[in-house]
C-alpha positions as CSV (number, residue, x, y, z in Angstrom):
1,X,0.0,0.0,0.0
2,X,1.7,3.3,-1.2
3,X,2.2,5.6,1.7
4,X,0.4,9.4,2.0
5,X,3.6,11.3,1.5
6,X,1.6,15.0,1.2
7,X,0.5,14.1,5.5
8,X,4.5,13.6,6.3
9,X,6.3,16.8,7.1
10,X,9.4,17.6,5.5
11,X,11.9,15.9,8.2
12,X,10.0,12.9,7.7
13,X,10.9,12.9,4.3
14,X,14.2,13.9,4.4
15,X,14.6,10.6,6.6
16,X,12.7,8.2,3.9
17,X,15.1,10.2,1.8
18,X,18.5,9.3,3.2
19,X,17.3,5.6,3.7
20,X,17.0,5.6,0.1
21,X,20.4,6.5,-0.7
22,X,18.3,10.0,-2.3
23,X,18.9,13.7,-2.3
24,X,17.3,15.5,0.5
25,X,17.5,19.1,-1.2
26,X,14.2,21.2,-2.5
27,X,11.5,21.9,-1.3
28,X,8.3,19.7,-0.1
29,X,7.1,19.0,-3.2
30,X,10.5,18.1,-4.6
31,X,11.0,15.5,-2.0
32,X,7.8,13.7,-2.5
33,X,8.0,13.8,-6.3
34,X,11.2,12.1,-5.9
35,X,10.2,9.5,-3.4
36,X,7.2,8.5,-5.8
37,X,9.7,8.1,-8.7
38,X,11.6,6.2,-6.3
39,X,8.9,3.8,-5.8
40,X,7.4,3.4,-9.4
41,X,11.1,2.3,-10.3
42,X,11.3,-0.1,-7.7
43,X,7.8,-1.5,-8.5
44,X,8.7,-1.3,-12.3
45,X,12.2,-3.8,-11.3
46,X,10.2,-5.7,-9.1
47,X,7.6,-6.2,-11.9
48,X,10.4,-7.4,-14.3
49,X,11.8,-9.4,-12.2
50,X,8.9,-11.2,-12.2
51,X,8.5,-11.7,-16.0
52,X,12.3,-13.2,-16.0
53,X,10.3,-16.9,-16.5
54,X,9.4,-16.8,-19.9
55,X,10.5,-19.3,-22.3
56,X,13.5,-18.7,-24.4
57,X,13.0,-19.5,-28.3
58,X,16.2,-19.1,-29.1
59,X,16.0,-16.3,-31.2
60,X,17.4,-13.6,-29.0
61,X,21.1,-12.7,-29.6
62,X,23.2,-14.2,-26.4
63,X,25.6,-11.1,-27.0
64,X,22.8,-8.5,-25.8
65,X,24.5,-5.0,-24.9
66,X,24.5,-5.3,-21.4
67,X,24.3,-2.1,-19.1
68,X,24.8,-0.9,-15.5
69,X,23.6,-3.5,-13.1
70,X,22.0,-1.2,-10.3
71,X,21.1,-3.6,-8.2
72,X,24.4,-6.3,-7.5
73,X,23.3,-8.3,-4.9
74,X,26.0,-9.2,-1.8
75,X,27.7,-12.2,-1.1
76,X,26.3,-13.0,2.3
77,X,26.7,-15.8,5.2
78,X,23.7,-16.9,7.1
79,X,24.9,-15.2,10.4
80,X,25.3,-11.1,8.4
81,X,21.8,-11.7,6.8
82,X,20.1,-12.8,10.9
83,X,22.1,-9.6,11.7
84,X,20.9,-6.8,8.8
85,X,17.7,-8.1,9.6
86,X,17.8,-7.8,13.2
87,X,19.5,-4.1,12.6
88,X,16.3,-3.5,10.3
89,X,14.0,-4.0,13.1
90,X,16.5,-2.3,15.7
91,X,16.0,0.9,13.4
92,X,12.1,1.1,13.6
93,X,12.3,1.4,17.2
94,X,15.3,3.8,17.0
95,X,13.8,7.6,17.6
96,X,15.6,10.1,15.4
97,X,18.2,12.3,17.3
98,X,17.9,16.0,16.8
99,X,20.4,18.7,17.8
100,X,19.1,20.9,20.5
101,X,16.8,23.9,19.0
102,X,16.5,22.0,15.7
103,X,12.6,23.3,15.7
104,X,13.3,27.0,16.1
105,X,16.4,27.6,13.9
106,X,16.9,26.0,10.1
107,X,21.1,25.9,10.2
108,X,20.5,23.7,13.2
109,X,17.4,21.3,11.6
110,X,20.0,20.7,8.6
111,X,22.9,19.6,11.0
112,X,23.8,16.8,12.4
113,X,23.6,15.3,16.3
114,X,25.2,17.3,19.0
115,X,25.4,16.7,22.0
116,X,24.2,19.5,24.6
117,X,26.1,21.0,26.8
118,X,24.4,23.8,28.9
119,X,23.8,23.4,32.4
120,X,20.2,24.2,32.0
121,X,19.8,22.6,28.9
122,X,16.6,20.7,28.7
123,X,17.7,18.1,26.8
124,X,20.7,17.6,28.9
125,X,18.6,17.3,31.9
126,X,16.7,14.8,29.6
127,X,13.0,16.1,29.1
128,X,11.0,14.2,27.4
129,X,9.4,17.1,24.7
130,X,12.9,18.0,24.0
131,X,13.7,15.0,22.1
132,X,16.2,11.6,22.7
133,X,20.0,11.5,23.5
134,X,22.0,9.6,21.8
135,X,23.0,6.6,24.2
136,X,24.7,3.7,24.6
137,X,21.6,1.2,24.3
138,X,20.4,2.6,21.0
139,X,23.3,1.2,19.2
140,X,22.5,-1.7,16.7
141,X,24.0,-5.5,16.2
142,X,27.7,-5.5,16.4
143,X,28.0,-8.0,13.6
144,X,25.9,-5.5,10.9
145,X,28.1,-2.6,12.3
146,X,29.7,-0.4,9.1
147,X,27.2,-2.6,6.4
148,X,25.0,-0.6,4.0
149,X,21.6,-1.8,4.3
150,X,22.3,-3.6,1.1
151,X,24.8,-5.7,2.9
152,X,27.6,-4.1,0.8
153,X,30.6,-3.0,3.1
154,X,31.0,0.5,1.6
155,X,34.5,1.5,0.1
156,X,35.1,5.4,-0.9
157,X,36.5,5.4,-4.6
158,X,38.3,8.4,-6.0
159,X,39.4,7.0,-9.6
160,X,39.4,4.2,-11.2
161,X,42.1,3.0,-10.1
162,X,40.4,2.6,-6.3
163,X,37.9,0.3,-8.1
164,X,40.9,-2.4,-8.6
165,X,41.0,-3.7,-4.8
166,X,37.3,-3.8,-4.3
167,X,35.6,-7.1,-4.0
168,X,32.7,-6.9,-6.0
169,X,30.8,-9.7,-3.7
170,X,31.4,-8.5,-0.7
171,X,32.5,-4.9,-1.2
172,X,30.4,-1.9,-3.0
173,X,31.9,1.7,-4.1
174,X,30.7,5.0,-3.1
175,X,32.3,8.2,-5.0
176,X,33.5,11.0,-3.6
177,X,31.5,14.0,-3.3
178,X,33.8,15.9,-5.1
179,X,34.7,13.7,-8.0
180,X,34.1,16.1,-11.1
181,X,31.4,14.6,-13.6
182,X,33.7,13.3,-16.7
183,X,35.8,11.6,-13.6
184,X,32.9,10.1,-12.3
185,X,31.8,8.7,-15.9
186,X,34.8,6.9,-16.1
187,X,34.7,5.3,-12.6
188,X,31.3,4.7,-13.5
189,X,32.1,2.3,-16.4
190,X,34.8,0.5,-15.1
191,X,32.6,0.0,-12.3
192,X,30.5,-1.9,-14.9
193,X,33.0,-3.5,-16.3
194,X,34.3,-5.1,-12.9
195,X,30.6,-5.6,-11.8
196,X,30.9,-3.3,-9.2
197,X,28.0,-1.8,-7.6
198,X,28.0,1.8,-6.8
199,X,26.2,3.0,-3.9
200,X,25.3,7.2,-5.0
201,X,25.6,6.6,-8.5
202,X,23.3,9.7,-10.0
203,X,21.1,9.4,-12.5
204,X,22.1,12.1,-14.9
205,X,25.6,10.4,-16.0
């Protein structure tokens, strides 16, 4: 059932968002559009995936072009995939940690966790309308600790060259924010070439 983004406000979002591996710029309407056109390509590969059971006539040309693979799949033992799913429903449960005055001033709702430090502070003192603290029990399953959700272990990539020592089962590449665009073309097609998955690949190049 396809969730009423229009009711979510905007830091709701932005958290579906970064789940997604998704920008978390624009404004309200920007966000939802792109979390519905994240959804109706998931559908749309979940769909085709499902049509992969037709019968072959033998007519097709075994030498297709074949293009990105967006989806690589991890290499996984029994005891990671009890422990991403046992992170999964860890993170349900987890609240979201805001920095203190998040709701009153934007610089601080775009920034990350702090911890307070004022000797009045109420979320120091640890009132309950003033939000969660980051604490020892809220960390997640030591065995899933530094996975992506995909199960990939994430290694930043530069150039092409950093693609060479990643382990395309176990191991998936995320570029550097400020890898230029031609740069990032090339690391994105020996990435192909090597079957390497990468994590923030955008959708323009």
């Amino acid at each position: 059932m396809a969730e009423d983004y229009t009711k979510m406000t905007v830091a709701e979002l932005k958290e579906l968002l970064k789940e997604a591996d998704l920008p978390v710029s624009g404004k309200k309407a920007d966000l939802i559009a792109r979390l519905e056109e994240s959804n109706a390509a998931t559908e749309e590969a979940t769909t085709s995936d499902s049509e992969e059971d037709w019968d072959d006539d033998g007519d097709w040309d075994d030498e297709a072009v074949e293009g990105h693979v967006a989806k690589q799949k991890p290499v996984l033992d029994e005891e990671t995939k009890a422990a991403l799913a046992l992170r999964s429903e860890q993170k349900k449960k987890t609240p979201s940690f805001r920095r203190t005055e998040w709701f009153r001033y934007k610089r601080l709702s775009r920034s990350g966790w702090r911890a307070p430090h004022g000797m009045d502070s109420k979320q120091r003192r640890n009132y309950k309308y003033r939000g969660s603290l980051v604490r020892v029990g809220h960390g997640k399953v030591s065995t899933a600790r530094g996975l992506h959700s995909s199960g990939f272990r994430e290694v930043m990539v530069q150039n092409t060259t950093d693609l060479e020592t990643i382990d395309p089962e176990t191991e998936a590449a995320r570029v550097g924010r400020s890898v230029g665009g031609r740069k990032r073309e090339h690391i994105y097609s020996r990435a192909d070439e090597l079957g390497i998955r990468v994590l923030n690949r955008r959708r323009d190049i």
